[in-house]
C-alpha positions in Angstrom: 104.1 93.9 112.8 107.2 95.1 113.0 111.0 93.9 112.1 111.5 90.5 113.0 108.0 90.3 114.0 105.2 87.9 112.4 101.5 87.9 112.9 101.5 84.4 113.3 100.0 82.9 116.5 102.4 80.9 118.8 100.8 77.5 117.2 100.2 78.6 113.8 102.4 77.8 110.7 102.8 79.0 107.2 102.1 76.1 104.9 102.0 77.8 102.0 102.6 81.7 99.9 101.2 81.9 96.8 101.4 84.7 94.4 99.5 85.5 91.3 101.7 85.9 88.5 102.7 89.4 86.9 102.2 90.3 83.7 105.0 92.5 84.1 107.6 93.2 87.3 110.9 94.7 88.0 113.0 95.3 90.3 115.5 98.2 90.6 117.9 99.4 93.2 120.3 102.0 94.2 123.6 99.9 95.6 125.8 101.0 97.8 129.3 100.7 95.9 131.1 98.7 98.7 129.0 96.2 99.8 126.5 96.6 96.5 123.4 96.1 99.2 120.3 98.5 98.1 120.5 101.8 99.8 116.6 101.6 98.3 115.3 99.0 96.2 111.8 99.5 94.4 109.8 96.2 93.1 107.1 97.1 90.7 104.2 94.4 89.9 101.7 94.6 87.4 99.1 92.0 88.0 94.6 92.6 88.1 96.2 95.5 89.9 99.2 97.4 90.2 101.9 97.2 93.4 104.9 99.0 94.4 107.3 97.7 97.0 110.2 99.6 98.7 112.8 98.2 100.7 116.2 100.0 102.1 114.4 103.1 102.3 112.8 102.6 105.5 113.1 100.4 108.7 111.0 97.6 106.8 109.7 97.2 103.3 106.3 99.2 102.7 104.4 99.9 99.5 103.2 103.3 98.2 99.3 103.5 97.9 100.1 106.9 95.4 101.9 105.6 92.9 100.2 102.0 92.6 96.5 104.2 92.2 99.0 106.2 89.2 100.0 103.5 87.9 96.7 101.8 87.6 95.5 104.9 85.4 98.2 104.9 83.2 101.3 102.6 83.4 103.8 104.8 82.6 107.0 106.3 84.2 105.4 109.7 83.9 102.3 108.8 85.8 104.8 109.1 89.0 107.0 111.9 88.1 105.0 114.1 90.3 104.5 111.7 93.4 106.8 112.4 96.3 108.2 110.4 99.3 107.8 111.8 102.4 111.2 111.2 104.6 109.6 110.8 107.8 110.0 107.7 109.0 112.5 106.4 106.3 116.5 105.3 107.2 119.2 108.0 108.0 122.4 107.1 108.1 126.3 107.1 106.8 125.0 106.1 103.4 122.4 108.1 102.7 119.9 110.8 104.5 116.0 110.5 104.6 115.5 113.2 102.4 117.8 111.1 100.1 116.5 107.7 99.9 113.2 109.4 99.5 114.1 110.6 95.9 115.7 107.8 94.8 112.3 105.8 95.8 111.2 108.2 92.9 113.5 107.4 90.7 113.8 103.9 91.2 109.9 103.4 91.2 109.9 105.5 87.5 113.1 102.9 86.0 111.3 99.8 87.4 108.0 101.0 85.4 110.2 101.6 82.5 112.0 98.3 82.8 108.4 96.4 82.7 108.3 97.4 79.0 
C-alpha cells in the first residue's frame, strides 16, 4: 500500500488495533523550526522484540529491519552507531536533502534508544 492507500477490501472494516505494550518506547524527532513538524521522526519499541519506526524521512513511514536485529543483540545506542540509511527513496526538499534526513534517522534512532533508559 501506498500513501493514502489501505489494504482493506471495499466491504471490510477495522473494528479493532491492538498493540502489545512496550516495556520501553520513545519517540524523537528533528522539527522543523517554523512549523515544529518532524523533518524525521524515529519511534523506538521495545516489546518480545524490538521495532524501529521512521516517519518524515520518506514518502510514508517504514521501519528499519538493521537496527531492530541490533537492537535485539544489545539495546544500546551504540549497537546502531555503525548502521546507515540509504537516501534512495527518502524526501528531498526545501527543508532538508535525502542524504540529510538519512543521518538524522541515525541520530534520532540512537537518542530514542537512549531516551528508553
Amino acid at each position: 500500500t501506498g500513501i493514502f492507500e489501505t489494504a482493506l477490501e471495499p466491504a471490510e472494516i477495522v473494528t479493532a488495533v491492538r498493540f502489545p505494550k512496550p516495556q520501553a518506547a520513545c519517540y524523537q524527532k528533528f522539527r522543523n523550526p517554523a512549523s515544529r513538524y518532524a523533518i524525521v521522526g524515529v519511534f523506538v519499541a521495545r516489546t518480545s522484540g524490538v521495532r524501529v519506526a521512521v516517519a518524515g524521512a520518506g514518502p510514508v513511514v517504514f521501519r528499519v529491519p538493521e537496527m531492530e536485529a541490533a537492537l535485539a543483540r544489545s539495546f544500546t545506542p551504540d549497537a546502531i552507531k555503525d548502521i546507515t540509511i540509504k537516501e534512495d527513496g527518502l524526501n528531498s526538499d526545501i527543508h532538508a536533502s535525502a542524504e540529510y534526513r538519512a543521518h538524522l534517522v541515525g541520530v534520532m534512532a540512537r537518542r530514542a534508544v537512549a531516551g528508553c533508559a
